[in-house]
N, C-alpha and C positions, 0 to 999 in steps of 0.2 A: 476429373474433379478439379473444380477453379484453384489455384493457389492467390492467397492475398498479395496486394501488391501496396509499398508501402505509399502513404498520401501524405507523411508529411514527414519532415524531421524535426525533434526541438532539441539543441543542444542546452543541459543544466544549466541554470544561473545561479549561482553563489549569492546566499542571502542570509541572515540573522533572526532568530529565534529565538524564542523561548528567555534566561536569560543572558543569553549572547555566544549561542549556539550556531557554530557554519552547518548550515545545510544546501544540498544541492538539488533546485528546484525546476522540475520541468511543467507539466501540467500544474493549473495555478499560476500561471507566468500572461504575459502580454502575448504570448507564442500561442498560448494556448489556456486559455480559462476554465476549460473544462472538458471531458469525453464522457458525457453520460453511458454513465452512471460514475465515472469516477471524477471528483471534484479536485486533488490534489498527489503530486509525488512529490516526495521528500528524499533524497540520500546522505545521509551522515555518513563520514567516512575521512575520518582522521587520525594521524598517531599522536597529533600533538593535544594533550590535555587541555590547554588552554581555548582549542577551540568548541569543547564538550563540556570540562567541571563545573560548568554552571548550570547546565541542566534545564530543564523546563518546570521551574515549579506550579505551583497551583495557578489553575487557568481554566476557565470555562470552554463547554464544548455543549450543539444540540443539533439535533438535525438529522443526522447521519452517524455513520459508521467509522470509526479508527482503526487500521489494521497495521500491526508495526511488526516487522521480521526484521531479528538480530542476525546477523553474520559473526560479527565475533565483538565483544566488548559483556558487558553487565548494568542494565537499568533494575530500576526498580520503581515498579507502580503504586499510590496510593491516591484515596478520594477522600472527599469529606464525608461521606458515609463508612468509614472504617475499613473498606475494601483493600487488599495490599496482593501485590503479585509480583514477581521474578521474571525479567526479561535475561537468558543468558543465552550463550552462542547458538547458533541452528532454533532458540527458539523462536515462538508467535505469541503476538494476543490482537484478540477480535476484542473491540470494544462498542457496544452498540450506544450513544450517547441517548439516542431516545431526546425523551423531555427536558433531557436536563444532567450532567455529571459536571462538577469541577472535582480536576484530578493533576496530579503530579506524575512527570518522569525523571525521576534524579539518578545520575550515574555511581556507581558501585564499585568506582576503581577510581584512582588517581593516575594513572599514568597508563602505557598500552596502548592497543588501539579497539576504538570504535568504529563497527560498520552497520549500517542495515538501513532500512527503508522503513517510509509511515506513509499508507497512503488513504487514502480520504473517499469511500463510497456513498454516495448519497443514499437517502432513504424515501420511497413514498410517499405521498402525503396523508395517507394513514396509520403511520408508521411513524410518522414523526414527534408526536409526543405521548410515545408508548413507553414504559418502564425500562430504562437503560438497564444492558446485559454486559458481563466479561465471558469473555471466552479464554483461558492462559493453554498454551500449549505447550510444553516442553520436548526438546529437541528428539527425544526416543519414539516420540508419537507423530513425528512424522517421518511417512517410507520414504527409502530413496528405489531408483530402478537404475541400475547398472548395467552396462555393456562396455566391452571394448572399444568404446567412440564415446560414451558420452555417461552423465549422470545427471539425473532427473530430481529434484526433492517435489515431493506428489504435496505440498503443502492447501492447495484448497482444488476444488475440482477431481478429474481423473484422470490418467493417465496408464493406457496398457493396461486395462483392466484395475489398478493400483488408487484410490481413492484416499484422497486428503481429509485429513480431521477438522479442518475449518470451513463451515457453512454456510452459505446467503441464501435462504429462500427469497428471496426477491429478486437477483439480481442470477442467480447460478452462477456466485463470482466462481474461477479459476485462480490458480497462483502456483506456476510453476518455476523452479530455478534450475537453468540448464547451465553445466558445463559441458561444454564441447571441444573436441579434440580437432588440432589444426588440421583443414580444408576435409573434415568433413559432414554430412549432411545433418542436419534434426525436421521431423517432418509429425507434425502435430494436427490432428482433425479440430475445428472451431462449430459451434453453431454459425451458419453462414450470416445471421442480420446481428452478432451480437459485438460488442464496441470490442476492438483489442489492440494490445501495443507489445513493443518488445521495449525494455530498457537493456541497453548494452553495458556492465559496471567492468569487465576487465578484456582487455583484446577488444576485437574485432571482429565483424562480421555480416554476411550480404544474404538480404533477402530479395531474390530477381539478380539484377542489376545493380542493386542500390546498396552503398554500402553503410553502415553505422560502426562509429566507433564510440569509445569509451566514454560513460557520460552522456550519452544521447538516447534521448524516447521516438521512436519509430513509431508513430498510429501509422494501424495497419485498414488497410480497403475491407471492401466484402469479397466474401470466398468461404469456402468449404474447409481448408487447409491452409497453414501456413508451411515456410519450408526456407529455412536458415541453413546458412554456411559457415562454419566457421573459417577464417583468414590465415596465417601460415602460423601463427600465435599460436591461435586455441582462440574459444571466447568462456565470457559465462555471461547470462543473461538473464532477464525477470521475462517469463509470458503470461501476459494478464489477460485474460476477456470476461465480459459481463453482458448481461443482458441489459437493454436502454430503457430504462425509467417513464422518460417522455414525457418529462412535466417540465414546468418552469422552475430553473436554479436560480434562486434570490442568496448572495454571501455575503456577508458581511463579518471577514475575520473568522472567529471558533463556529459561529451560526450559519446553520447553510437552512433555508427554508425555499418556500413557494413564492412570498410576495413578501412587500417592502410592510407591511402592516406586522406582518410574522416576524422579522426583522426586531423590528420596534420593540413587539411586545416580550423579542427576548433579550432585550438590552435592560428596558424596562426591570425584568425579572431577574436580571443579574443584581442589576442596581441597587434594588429594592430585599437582597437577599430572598428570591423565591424562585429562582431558576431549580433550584432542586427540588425535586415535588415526589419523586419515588425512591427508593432504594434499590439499588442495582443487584442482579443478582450474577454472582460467579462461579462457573464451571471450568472445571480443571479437567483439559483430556488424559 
């Protein structure tokens, strides 16, 4: 069985958000524009309030897909359609932007720390101005799989028979978060043509040869399997893959489409107040 072997490394850039929010940005960078099917990584991950209590308020999104995993801190979601959800520790939400959502993330605490990820799936292009969904998952609804070496949270995809509550029919995302115990192994089956990356967020750790440390996204090659080491630390890390889209990514900011006309005509739509065309619907695992 092939193991993956890693093609590139991109170390975070430090960049501002929302309103004046540090985030740390790999994919989405000059490093790397895009892995189809995934458009952007984000890591939030500070104790100091100053660089989070301002939050991301209302701001448009269409295109594609949001998926944001809490590690520890408290947001809270709202849209201009009345929609409202609870992001807290260990939880998720899938947000399918479709045709149109403008929505807020505002933080829920004043002090402590914030951790977690927002990453950015593309969608279809029949899919793409279909009626935006929420997905909220809270942290009980997703398993973990435990051993003497390692812990798993089965967050999207499978894993050992163990399947995650959050779903892409389009894409058969995965979203696994490994902690692994110092020098030793995790070894994970992939579809062999489907796009996948590891981010490294604590410690250290080598896949092959190659090592990645803290803060760094690893796109991975083609292969059957991948097969990580953790370093004399421990590590803990994100494993994403997805199946490739294979259409043309036009971005522009919250809009991701096909072509520069599609673009337009959602700048236009923002503009003009008619970006929102459906009402989103939300499901609670």
């Amino acid at each position: 069985m092939s193991n993956r072997k890693i093609t590139q490394i991109i170390s975070a850039q430090e960049v501002t958000e929302g309103a004046g929010v540090s985030v740390f940005r790999s994919i989405g960078t000059r490093a790397r524009r895009n892995l189809d099917p995934f458009v952007m990584l984000d890591q939030f991950s500070t104790d100091n309030p100053d660089d989070y209590i301002a939050g991301f308020p209302d701001h448009p999104h269409r295109g594609f897909n949001t998926f944001t995993y809490m590690i520890d801190g408290h947001m809270r979601h709202g849209d201009s359609m009345g929609n409202r959800g609870d992001l807290g520790p260990g939880g998720a939400q899938w947000m399918k932007a479709g045709s149109g959502v403008i929505h807020s993330e505002m933080p829920q605490q004043e002090s402590g720390r914030m951790r977690g990820f927002q990453l950015w799936i593309n969608l279809p292009a029949d899919q793409k101005m279909t009626a935006p969904e929420y997905q909220d998952v809270p942290p009980e609804a997703i398993a973990e799989v435990k051993n003497e070496i390692s812990r798993v949270r089965v967050v999207a995809g499978a894993f050992n028979g163990i399947r995650g509550p959050v779903t892409d029919p389009n894409t058969g995302f995965q979203f696994l978060d490994v902690t692994l115990s110092a020098d030793n192994d995790f070894v994970h089956r992939l579809a062999r043509n489907d796009s996948a990356f590891l981010y490294l967020f604590e410690g250290s750790a080598s896949v092959g040869d190659t090592e990645v440390k803290e803060q760094q996204l690893a796109v991975l090659g083609e292969g059957e399997q991948v097969s990580v080491t953790a370093d004399g630390n421990g590590a803990r890390f994100l494993l994403v893959a997805g199946r490739v889209i294979g259409e043309p990514i036009v971005q522009y900011g919250p809009f991701v489409m096909n072509t520069r006309e599609e673009i337009e005509q959602a700048l236009a739509d923002y503009r003009d107040g008619k970006l929102v065309q459906m009402r989103a619907n939300m499901i609670v695992r």
